[in-house]
C-alpha positions in Angstrom: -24.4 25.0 -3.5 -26.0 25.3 -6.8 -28.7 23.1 -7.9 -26.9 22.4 -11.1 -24.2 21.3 -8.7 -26.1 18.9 -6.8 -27.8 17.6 -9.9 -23.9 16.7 -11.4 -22.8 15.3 -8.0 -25.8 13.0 -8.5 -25.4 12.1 -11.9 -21.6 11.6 -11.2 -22.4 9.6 -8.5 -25.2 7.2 -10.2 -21.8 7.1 -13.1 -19.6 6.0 -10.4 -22.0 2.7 -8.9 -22.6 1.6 -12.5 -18.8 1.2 -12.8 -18.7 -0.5 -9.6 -21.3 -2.8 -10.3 -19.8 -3.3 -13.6 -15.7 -3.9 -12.5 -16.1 -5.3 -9.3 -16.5 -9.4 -9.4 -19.5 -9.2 -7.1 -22.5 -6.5 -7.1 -22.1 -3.7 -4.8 -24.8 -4.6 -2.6 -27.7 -2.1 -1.4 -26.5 -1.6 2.2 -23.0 -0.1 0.5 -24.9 1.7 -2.0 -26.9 3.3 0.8 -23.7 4.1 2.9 -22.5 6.0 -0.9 -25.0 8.0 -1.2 -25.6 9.2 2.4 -21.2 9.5 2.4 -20.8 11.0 -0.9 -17.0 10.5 -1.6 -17.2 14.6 -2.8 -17.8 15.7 0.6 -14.6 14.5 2.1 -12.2 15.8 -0.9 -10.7 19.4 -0.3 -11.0 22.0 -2.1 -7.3 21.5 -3.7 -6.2 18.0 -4.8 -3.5 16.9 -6.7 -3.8 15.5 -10.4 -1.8 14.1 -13.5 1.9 12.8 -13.3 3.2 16.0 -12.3 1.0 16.3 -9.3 -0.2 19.8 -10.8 -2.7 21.4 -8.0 -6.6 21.5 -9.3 -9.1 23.9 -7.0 -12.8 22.9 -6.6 -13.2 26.6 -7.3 -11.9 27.3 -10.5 -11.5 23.9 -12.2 -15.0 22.2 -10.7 -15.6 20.0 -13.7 -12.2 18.7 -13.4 -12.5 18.3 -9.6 -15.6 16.6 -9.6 -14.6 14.3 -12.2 -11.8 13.4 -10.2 -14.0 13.0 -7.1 -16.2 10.4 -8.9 -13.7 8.1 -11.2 -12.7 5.3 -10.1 -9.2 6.1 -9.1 -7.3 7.7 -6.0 -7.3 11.4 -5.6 -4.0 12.9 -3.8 -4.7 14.9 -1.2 -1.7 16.1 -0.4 1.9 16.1 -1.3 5.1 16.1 0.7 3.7 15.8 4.5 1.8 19.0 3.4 4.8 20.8 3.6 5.2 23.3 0.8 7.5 21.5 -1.8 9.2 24.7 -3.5 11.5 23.8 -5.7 11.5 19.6 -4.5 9.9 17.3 -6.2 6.5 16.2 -5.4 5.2 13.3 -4.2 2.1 11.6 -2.7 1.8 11.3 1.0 -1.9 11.1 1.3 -5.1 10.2 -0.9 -8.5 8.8 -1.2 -8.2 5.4 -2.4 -9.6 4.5 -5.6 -13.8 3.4 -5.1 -13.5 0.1 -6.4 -10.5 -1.0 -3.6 -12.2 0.8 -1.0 -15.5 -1.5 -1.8 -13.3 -4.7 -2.4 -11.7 -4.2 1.1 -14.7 -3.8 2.6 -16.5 -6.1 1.3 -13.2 -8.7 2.1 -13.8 -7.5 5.8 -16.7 -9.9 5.8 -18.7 -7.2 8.4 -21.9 -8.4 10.4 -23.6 -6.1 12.4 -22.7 -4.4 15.6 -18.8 -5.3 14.8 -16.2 -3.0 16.3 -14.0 -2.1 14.1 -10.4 -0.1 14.1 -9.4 1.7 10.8 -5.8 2.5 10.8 -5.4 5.6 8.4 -7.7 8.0 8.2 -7.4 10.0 5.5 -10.0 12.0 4.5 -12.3 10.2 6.8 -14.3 9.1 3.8 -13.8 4.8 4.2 -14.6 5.2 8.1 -18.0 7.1 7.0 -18.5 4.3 4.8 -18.4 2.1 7.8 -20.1 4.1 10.4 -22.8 4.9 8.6 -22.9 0.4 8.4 -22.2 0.0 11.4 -23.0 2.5 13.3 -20.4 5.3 14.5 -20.3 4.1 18.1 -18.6 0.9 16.6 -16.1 2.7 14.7 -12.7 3.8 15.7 -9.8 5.3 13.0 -6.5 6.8 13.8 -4.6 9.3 11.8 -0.9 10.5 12.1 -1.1 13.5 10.8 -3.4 15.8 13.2 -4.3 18.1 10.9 -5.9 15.5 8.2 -7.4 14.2 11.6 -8.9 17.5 12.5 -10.4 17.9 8.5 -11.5 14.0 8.6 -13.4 14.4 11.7 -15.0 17.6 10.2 -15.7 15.8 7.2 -17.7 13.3 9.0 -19.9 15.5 10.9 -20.4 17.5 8.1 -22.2 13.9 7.2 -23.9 13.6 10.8 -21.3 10.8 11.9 -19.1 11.3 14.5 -16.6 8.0 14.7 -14.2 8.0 17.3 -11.2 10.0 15.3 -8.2 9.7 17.0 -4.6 11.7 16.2 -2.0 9.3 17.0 0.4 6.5 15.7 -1.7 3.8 14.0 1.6 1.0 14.4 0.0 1.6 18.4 -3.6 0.8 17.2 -5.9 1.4 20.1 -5.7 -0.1 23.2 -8.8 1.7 24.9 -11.3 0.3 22.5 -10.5 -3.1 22.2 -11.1 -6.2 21.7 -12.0 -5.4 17.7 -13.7 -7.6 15.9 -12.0 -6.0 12.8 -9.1 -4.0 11.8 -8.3 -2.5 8.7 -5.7 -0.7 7.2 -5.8 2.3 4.7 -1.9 2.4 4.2 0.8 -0.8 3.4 3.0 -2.1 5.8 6.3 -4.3 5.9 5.4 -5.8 9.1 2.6 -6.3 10.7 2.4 -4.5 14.2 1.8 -6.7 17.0 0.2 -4.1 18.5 -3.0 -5.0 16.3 -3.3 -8.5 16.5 -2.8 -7.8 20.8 -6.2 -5.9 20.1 -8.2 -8.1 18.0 -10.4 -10.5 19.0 -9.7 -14.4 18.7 -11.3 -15.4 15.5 -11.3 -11.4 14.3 -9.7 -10.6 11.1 -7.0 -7.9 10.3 -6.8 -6.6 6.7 -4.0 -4.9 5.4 -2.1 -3.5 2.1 0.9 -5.0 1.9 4.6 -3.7 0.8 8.4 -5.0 0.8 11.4 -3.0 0.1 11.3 -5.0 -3.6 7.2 -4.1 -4.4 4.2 -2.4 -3.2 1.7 -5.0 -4.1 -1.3 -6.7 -2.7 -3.0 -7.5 0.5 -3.0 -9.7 3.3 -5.9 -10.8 5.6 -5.2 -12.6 8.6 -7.5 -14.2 11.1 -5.9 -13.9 14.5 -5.6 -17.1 17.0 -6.6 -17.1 20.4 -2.2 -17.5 21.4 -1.4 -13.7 20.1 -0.5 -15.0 16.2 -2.5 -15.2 13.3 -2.2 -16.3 9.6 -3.6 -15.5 6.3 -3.7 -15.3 2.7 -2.7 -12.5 0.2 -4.7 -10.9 -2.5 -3.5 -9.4 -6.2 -4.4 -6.2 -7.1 -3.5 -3.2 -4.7 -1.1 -0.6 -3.6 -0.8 1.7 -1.3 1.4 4.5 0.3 3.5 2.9 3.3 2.6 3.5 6.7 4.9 6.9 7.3 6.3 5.3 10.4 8.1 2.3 7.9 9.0 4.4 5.9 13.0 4.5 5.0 14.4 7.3 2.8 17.5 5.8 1.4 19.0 7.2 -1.9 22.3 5.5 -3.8 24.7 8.1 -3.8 23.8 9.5 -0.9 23.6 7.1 1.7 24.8 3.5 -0.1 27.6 3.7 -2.5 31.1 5.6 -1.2 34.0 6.3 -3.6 36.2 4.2 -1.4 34.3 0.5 -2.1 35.6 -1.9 -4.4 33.2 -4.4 -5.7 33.4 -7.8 -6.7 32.6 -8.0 -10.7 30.6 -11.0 -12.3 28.5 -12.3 -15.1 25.2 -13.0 -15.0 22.1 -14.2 -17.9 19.2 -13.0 -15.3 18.1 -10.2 -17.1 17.4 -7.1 -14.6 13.7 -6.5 -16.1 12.9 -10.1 -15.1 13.0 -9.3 -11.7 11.8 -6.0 -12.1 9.6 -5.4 -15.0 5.8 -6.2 -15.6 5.5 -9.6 -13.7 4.4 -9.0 -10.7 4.2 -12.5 -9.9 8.0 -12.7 -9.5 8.2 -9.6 -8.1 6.3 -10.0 -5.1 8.1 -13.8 -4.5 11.0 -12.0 -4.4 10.2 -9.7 -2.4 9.0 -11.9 0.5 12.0 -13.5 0.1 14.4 -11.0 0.3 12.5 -8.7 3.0 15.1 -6.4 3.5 16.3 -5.7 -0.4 15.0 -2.3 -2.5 15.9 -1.6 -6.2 16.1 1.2 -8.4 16.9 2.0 -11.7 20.0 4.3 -13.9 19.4 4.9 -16.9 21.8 6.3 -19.4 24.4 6.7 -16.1 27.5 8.3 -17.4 29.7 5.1 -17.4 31.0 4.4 -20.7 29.5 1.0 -22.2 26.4 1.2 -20.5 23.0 1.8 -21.5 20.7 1.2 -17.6 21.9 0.3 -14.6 20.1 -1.7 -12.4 21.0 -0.8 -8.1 20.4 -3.2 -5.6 20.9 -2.4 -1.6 20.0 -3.4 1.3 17.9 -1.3 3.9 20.7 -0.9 6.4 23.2 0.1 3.7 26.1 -2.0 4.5 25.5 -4.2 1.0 25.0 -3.6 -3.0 24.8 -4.4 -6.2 24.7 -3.4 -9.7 23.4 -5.1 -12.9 24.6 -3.5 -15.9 23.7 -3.8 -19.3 25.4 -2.3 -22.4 22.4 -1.0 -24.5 23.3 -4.5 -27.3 23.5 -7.9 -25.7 20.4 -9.5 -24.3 21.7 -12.7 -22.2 24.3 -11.3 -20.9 24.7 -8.4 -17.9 27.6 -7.5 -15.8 27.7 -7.5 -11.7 28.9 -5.8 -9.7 28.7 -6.8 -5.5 30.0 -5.4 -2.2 29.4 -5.8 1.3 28.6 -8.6 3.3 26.2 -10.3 1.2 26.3 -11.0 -2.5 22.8 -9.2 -2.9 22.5 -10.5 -7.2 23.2 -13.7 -6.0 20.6 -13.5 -3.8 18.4 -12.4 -6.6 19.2 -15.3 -9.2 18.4 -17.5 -6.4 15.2 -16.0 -5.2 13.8 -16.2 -8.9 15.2 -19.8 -9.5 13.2 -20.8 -6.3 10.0 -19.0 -7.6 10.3 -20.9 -11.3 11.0 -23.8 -9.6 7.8 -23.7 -7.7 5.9 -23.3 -10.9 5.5 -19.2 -11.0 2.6 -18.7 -8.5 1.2 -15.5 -8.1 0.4 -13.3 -5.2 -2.7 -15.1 -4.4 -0.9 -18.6 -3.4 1.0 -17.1 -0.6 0.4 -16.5 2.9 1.3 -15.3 6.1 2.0 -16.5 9.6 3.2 -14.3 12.4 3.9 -16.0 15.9 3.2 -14.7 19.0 6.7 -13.5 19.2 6.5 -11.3 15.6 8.4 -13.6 13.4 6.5 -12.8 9.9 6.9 -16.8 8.6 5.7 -16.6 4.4 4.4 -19.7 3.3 2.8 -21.1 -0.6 -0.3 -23.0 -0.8 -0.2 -24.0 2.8 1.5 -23.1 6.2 3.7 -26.2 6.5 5.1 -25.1 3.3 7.6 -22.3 4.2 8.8 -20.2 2.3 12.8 -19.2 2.1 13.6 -16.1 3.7 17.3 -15.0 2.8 19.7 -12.5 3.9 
């Protein structure tokens, strides 16, 4: 390495903690700072990441100004596309990154760490967040698990090319890790629809679990719970994240391909709920519907070849057997046509998901929570426990 190198690592680095310090509601603190500079996040990128809306590929080698400006903005870096399988003529897509610094720093700072915790990291990634805590905590007290074994094999390279050597394990992360606990912490680098049981069997009574958080309807937000000493816990969410789902939650359902046959008939209706109410820019409706309907995704049409309309708006369930579709004809504004089929009138569902969230005064992400019982039942709540809310489906 050059020394001009290690002089623009440095300076991109001192750029980086000033926009921490300036973006994040609290300072960084100088037992993080420490852990950034003895982790430097451009040690655990490889050489090829993934940039722009297209994905395009960008080496270290012969774009290194690009790279490294990547490496030290405060955004996520995609590591790799498409399982690292190569994608040919498919699309690309996202199936690992490094988070974005300032999330990475929030979460950690929202695990409310004291020393000699033992803590479980499910997702590895590039290994760079459990360097971050090792070098807090010490690697002893550090466990993370990876799916993929090959990003395993790079993360735990990565670390020791750091002189920290966590305990890296290649395995399912839904499993957590039964031989190290009790943990006093567990934290998750990918989103989840539920919450495996598995991790709040190895926490700690009193410990805390922090996840992303994801339903079929919206990636968005994240939940910390604080387990009880009966195998459940509870907790709040928090605004302002998303992440890739956990690969083993994962369900890859597609319209035409798997929901929609030529043989249904729907039911048609009328409706004045406007599609991009429920699906636009508010996330606050967005996410109270989504913990409402749990099992409900979306996606959008536009310009489908059916004449008189302009976007089409597809509903579905998870397991296929209902959907819907909003249509609207490119002129009127208050008023969409429906159509339903299957068991369960899915729009309906919708209108009266929304109507519950207005009704309740339009609260954001950050005045629900979460209960799970000992059994797994995932029980939502606003404001306060007793205060369910309605699950439907």
């Amino acid at each position: 390495m050059t020394r001009n190198m290690e002089a623009a690592e440095q300076i991109a680095l001192r750029g980086l903690l000033g926009t921490l310090n300036q973006t994040l509601p609290y300072p960084v603190g100088s037992a993080w700072e420490r852990a950034l500079w003895a982790v430097p996040r451009h040690a655990f990128l490889p050489d090829r990441i993934y940039v722009g809306d297209g994905l395009e590929p960008c080496s270290r080698t012969t774009g290194p100004e690009t790279w490294l400006r990547a490496a030290y903005a405060d955004g996520p870096v995609v590591t790799q596309i498409n399982d690292g399988e190569d994608p040919g003529e498919e699309a690309r897509w996202a199936s690992s990154s490094a988070s974005a610094p300032s999330i990475v720093l929030r979460m950690l700072h929202m695990l409310e760490l004291s020393s000699g915790d033992n803590v479980l990291e499910i997702g590895t990634g590039t290994g760079w967040n459990a360097g971050l805590l090792a070098h807090r905590l010490g690697p002893e007290n550090v466990t993370t698990i990876e799916l993929d074994p090959d990003l395993a094999v790079q993360a735990a390279q990565n670390l020791k090319g750091v002189d920290l050597e966590p305990r890296v394990v290649s395995g399912d992360g839904a499993a957590g890790h039964p031989d190290g606990a009790p943990f006093d912490r567990v934290i998750a680098t990918c989103s989840v629809r539920d919450v495996p049981h598995a991790w709040l069997r190895q926490t700690r009574p009193g410990g805390a679990i922090l996840t992303p958080w994801e339903s079929p309807w919206l990636c968005y937000g994240l939940l910390r719970l604080v387990v009880d000493g009966e195998g459940g816990a509870s907790g709040r969410f928090h605004p302002h994240s998303a992440f890739m789902l956990m690969r083993t939650q994962r369900t890859d359902l597609r319209i035409f391909r798997d929901v929609v046959r030529d043989e249904h008939v729907p039911d048609e209706s009328e409706t004045t709920l406007s599609p991009w109410a429920v699906t636009g820019d508010d996330w606050a409706a967005q996410f109270a519907i989504g913990l409402q309907l749990r099992d409900v995704w979306h996606t959008w049409h536009e310009n489908p070849d059916v004449e008189g309309v302009a976007s089409r708006l597809w509903l579905a369930t998870t397991d296929a057997t209902s959907w819907a579709a909003v249509d609207w004809d490119g002129r009127s504004d208050d008023r969409f046509t429906v159509w339903e089929y299957g068991p369960r009138r899915l729009w309906s569902e919708v209108e009266a998901a929304h109507l519950w969230w207005r009704m309740a005064g339009t609260p954001g992400p950050e005045s629900f929570g979460l209960t799970i019982t000992p059994d797994g039942a995932h029980r939502p709540w606003l404001d306060r426990p007793d205060r369910r809310v309605p699950v439907l489906g």
